[in-house]
C-alpha positions as YAML, in Angstrom:
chain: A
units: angstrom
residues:
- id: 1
  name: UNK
  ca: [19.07, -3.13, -17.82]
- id: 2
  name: UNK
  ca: [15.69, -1.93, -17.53]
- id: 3
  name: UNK
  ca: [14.66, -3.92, -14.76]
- id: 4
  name: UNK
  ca: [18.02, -2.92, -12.96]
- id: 5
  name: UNK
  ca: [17.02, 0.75, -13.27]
- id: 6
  name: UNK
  ca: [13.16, 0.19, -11.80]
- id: 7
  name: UNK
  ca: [14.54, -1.98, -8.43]
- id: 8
  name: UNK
  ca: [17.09, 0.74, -8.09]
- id: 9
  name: UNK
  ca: [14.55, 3.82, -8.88]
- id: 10
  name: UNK
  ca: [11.95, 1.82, -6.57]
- id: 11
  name: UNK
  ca: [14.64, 1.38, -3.55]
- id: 12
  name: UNK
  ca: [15.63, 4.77, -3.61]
- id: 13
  name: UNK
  ca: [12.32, 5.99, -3.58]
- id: 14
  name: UNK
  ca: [11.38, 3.91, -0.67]
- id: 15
  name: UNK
  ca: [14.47, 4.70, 0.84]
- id: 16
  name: UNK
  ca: [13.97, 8.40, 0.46]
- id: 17
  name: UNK
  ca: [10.13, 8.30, 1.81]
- id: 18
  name: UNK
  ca: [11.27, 6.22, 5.37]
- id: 19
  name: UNK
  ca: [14.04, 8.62, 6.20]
- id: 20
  name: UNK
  ca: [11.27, 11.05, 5.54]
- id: 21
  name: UNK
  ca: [8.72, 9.12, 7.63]
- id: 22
  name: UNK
  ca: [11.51, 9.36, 10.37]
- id: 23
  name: UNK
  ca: [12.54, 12.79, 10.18]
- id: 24
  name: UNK
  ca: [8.15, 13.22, 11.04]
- id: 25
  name: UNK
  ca: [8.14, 11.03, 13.89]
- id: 26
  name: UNK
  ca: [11.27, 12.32, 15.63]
- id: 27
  name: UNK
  ca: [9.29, 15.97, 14.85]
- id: 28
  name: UNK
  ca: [6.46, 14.76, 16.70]
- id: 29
  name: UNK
  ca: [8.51, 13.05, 19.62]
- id: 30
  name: UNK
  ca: [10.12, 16.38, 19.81]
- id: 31
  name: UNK
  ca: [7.31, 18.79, 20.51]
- id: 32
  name: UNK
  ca: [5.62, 16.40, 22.72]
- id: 33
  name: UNK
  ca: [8.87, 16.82, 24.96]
- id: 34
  name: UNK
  ca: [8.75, 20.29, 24.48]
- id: 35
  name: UNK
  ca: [5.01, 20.42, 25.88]
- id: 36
  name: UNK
  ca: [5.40, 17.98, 28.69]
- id: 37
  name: UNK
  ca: [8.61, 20.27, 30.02]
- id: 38
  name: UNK
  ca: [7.42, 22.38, 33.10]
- id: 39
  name: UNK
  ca: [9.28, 24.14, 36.11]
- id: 40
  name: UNK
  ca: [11.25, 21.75, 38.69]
- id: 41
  name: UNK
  ca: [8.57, 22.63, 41.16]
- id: 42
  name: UNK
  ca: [5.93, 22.31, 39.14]
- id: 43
  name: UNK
  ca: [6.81, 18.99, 37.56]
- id: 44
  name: UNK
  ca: [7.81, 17.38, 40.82]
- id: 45
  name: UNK
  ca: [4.19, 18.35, 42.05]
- id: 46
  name: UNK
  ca: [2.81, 16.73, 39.56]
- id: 47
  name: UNK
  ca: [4.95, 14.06, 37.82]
- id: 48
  name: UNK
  ca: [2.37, 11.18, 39.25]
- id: 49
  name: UNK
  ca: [-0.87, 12.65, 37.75]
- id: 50
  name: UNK
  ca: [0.38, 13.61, 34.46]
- id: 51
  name: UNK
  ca: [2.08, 10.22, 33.38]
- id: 52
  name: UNK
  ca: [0.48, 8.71, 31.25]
- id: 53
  name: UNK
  ca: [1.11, 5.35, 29.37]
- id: 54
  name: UNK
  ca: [2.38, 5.09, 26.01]
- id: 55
  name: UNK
  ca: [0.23, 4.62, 22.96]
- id: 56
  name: UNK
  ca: [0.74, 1.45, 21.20]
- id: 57
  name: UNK
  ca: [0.34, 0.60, 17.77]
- id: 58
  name: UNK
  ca: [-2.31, -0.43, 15.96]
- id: 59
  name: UNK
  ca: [-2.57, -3.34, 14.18]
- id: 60
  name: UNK
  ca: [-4.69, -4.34, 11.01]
- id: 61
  name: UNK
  ca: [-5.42, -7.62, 9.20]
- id: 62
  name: UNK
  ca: [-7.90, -7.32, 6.47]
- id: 63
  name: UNK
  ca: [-8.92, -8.61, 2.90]
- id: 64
  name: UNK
  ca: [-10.39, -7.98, -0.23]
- id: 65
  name: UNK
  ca: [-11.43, -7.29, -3.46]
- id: 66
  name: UNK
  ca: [-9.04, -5.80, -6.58]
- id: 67
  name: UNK
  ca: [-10.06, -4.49, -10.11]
- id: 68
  name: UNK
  ca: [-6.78, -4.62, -12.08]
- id: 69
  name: UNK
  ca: [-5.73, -3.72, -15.60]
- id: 70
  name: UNK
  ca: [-3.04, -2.69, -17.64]
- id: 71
  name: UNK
  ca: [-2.10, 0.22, -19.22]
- id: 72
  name: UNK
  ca: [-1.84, -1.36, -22.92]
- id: 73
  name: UNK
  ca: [-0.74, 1.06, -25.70]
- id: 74
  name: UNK
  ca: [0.12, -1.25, -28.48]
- id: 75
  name: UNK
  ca: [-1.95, -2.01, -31.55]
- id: 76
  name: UNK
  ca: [-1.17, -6.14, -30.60]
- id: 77
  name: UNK
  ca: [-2.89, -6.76, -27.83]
- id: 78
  name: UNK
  ca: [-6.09, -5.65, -25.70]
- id: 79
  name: UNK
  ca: [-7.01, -5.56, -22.06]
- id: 80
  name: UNK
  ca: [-9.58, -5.75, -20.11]
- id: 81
  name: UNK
  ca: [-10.63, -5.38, -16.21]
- id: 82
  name: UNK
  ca: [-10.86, -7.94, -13.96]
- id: 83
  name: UNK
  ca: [-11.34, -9.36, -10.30]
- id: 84
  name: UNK
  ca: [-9.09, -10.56, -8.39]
- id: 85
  name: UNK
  ca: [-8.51, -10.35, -4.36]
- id: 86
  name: UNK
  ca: [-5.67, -9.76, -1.30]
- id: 87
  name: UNK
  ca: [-5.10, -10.30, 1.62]
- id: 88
  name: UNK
  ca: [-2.72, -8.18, 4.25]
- id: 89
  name: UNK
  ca: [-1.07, -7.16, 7.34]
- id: 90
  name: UNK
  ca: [-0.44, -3.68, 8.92]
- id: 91
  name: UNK
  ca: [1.38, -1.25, 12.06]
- id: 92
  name: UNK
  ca: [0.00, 1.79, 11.82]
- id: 93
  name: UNK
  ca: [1.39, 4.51, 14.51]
- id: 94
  name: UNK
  ca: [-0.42, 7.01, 16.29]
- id: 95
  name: UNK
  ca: [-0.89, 10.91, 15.84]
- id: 96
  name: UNK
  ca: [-2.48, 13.37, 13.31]
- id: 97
  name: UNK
  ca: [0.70, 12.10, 11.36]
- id: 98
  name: UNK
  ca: [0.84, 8.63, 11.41]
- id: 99
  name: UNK
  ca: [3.17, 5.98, 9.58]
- id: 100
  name: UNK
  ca: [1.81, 2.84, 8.59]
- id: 101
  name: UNK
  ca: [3.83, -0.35, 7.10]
- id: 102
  name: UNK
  ca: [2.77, -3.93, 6.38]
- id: 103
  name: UNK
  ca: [2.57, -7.12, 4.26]
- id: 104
  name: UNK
  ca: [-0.34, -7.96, 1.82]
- id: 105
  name: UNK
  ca: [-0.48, -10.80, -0.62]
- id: 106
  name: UNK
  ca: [-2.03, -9.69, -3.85]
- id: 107
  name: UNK
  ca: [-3.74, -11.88, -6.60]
- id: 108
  name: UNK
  ca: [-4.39, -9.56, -9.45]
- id: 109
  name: UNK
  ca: [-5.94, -11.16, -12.34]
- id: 110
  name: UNK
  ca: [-5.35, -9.41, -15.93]
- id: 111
  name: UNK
  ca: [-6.75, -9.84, -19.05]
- id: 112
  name: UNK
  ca: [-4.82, -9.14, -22.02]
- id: 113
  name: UNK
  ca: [-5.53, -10.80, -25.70]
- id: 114
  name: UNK
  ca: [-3.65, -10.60, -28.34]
- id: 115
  name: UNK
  ca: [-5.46, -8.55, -31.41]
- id: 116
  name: UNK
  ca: [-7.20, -11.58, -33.35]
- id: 117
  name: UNK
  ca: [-7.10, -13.86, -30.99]
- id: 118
  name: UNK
  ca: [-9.74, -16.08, -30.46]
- id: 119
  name: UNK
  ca: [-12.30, -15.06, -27.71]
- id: 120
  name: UNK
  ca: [-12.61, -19.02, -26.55]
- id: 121
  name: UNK
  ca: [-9.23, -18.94, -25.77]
- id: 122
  name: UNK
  ca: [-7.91, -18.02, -21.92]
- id: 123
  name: UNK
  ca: [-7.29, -14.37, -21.99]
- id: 124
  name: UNK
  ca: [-7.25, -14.24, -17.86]
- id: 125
  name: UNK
  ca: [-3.51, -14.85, -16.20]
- id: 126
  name: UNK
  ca: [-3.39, -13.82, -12.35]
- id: 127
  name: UNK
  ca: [-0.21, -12.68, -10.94]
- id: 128
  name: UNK
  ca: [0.49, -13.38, -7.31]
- id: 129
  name: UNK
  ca: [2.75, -10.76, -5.79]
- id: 130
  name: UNK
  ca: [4.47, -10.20, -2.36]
- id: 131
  name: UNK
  ca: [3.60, -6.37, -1.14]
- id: 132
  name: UNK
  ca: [4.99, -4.23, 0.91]
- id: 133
  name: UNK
  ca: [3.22, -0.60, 1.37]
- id: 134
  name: UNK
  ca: [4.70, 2.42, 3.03]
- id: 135
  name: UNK
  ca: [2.68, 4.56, 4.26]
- id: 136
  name: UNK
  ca: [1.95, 8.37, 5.63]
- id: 137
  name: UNK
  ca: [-1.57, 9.42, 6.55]
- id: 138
  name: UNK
  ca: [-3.46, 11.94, 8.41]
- id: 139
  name: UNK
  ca: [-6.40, 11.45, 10.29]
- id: 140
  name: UNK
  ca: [-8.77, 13.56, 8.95]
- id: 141
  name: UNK
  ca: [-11.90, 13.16, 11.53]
- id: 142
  name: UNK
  ca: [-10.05, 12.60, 15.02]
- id: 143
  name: UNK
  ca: [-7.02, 10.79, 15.87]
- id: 144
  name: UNK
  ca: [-7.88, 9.74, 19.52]
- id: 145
  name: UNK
  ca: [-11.93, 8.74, 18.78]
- id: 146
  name: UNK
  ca: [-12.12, 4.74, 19.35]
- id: 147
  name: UNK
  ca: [-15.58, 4.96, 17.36]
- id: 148
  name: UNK
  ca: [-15.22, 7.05, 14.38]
- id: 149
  name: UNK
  ca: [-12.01, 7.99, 12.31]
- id: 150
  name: UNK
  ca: [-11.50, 8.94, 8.40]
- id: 151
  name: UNK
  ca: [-8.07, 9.11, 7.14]
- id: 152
  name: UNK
  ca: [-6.28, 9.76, 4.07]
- id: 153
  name: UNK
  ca: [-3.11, 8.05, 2.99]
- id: 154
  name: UNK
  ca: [-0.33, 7.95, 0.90]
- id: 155
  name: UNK
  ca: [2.13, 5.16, 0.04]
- id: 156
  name: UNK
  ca: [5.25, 3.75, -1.67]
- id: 157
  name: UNK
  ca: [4.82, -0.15, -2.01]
- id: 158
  name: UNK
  ca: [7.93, -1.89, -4.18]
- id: 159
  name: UNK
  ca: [6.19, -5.09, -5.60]
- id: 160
  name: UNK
  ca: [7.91, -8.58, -5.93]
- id: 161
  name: UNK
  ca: [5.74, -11.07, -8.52]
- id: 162
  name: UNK
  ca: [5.48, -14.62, -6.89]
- id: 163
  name: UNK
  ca: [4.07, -16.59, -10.17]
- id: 164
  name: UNK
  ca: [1.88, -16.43, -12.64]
- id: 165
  name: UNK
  ca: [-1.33, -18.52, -12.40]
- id: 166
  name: UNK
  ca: [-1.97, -20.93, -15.59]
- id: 167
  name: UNK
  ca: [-3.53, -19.27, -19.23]
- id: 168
  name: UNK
  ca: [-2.69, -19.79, -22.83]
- id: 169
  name: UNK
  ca: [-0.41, -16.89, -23.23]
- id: 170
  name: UNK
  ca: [1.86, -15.52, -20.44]
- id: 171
  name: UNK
  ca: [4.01, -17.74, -18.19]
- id: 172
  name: UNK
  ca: [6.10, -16.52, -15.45]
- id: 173
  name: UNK
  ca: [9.30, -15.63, -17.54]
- id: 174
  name: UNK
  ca: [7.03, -12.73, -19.56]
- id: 175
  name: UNK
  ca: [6.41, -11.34, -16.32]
- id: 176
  name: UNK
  ca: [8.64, -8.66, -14.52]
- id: 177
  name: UNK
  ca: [9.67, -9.45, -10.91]
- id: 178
  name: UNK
  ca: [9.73, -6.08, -9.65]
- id: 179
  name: UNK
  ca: [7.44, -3.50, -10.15]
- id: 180
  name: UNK
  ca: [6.81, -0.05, -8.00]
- id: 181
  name: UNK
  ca: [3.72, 1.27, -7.09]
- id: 182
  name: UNK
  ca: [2.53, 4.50, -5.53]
- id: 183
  name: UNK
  ca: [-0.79, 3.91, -3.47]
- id: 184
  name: UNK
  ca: [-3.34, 6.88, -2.72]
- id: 185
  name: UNK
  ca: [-6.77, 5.81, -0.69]
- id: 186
  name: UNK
  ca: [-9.36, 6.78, 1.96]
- id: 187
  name: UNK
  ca: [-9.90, 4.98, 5.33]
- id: 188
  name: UNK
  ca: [-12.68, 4.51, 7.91]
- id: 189
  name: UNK
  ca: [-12.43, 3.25, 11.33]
- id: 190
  name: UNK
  ca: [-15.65, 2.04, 12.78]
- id: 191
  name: UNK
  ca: [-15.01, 0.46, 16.34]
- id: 192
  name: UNK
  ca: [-13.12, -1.88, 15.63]
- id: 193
  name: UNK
  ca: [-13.50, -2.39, 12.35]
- id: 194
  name: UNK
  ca: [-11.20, -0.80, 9.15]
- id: 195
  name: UNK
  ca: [-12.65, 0.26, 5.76]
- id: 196
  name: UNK
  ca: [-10.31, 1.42, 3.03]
- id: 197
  name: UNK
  ca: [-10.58, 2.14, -1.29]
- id: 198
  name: UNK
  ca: [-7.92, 3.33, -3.09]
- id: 199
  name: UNK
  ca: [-5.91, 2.93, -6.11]
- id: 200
  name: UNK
  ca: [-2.34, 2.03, -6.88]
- id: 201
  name: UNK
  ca: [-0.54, 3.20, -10.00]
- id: 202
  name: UNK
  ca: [2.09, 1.15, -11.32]
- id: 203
  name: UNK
  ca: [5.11, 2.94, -12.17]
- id: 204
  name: UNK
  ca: [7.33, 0.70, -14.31]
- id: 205
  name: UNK
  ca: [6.05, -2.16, -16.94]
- id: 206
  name: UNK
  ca: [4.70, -5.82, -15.73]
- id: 207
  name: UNK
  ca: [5.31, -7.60, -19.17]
- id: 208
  name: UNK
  ca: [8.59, -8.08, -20.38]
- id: 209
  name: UNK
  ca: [8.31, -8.33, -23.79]
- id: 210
  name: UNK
  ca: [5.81, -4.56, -23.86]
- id: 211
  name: UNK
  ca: [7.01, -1.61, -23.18]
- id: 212
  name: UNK
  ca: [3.74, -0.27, -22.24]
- id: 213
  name: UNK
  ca: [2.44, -2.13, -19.27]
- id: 214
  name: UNK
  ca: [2.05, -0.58, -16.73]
- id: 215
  name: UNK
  ca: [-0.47, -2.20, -14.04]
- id: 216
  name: UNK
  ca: [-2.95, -0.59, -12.17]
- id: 217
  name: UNK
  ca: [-5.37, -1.61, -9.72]
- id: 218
  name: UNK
  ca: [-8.62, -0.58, -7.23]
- id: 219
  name: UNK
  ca: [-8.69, -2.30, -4.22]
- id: 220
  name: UNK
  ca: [-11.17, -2.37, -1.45]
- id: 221
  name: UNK
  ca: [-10.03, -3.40, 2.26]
- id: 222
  name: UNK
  ca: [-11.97, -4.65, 5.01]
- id: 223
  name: UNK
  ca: [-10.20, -5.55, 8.51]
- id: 224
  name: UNK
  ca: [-9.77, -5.37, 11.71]
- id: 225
  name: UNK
  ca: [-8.07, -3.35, 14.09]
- id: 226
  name: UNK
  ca: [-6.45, -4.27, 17.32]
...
């Protein structure tokens, strides 16, 4: 029942944030119309030198590093940091505004222990997940400049667990298969290349069996644009 009420939480949420992402790009197409609309005279006068071509997407591959961990609060186990890695695919629009949605393949790698447990003993299990972040930003810097560009972003990205990799505690049947995230992080474009950090917050539990543990995880993204 729980996990019921976390896939249909996470799809209405999602749901909710691309009619949303929508409603903004219709806004934009809108008063773009509204500012290319001139006099009959006018507009035939000039209809050849003020087309322009339209923008197309950007597009993003890039990989890299993740610090996850899990938001333990039970007196029978204990967590700790660790490394693991992604790798991912975006389409991000144009604009001040600009939507952004993709594909990344996440390995996080956990380590939680029971209390007592031997230290010799594999506390690491990675969990290899299927991503897919929703995203609104603004470009903070300038959303035209082909050199230089900082953005901010915020995203919805539903989660859907893949397998577990192999460790002495945790198979893939103590593992959730869907878990929501919400994503925050800063961006850089340099030329053609994409710098990101940021930090998604899990929303609903990983384990099955623990009703407090909730992931969370750092990332760092390095790509490029085309």
């Amino acid at each position: 029942m729980r996990t019921f009420q976390q896939i249909i939480s996470g799809v209405v949420f999602t749901l909710g944030l691309v009619i949303f992402l929508a409603q903004q790009s219709q806004a934009q197409v809108d008063t773009t119309a509204k500012k290319d609309t001139v006099p009959a005279t006018t507009q035939s006068a000039t209809s050849t030198s003020s087309s322009k071509p339209k923008e197309k997407p950007t597009i993003v591959l890039y990989a890299g590093p993740n610090v996850s961990t899990m938001r333990v609060e039970s007196s029978d186990l204990e967590n700790d940091s660790k490394t693991g890695f992604h790798v991912g695919l975006n389409w991000r629009s144009k604009g001040f505004l600009y939507t952004q949605f993709g594909l990344r393949y996440n390995n996080a790698v956990y380590s939680v222990l029971p209390v007592g447990g031997t230290v010799n003993g594999d506390s690491k299990f990675s969990i290899n997940s299927l991503d897919i972040p929703i995203t609104l930003g603004i470009n903070i810097l300038n959303a035209t400049d082909k050199v230089l560009n900082l953005r901010g972003f915020i995203s919805a990205m539903p989660s859907f667990n893949l397998g577990v990799g192999d460790n002495d505690n945790f198979d893939k049947d103590a593992v959730e298969t869907f878990v929501f995230y919400g994503q925050l992080g800063l961006g850089a474009d340099v030329l053609f290349m994409v710098f990101e950090i940021g930090y998604n917050y899990g929303f609903s539990d990983i384990l099955k069996d623990s009703e407090k543990s909730k992931p969370g995880q750092g990332f760092l993204n390095i790509g490029f644009r085309f």
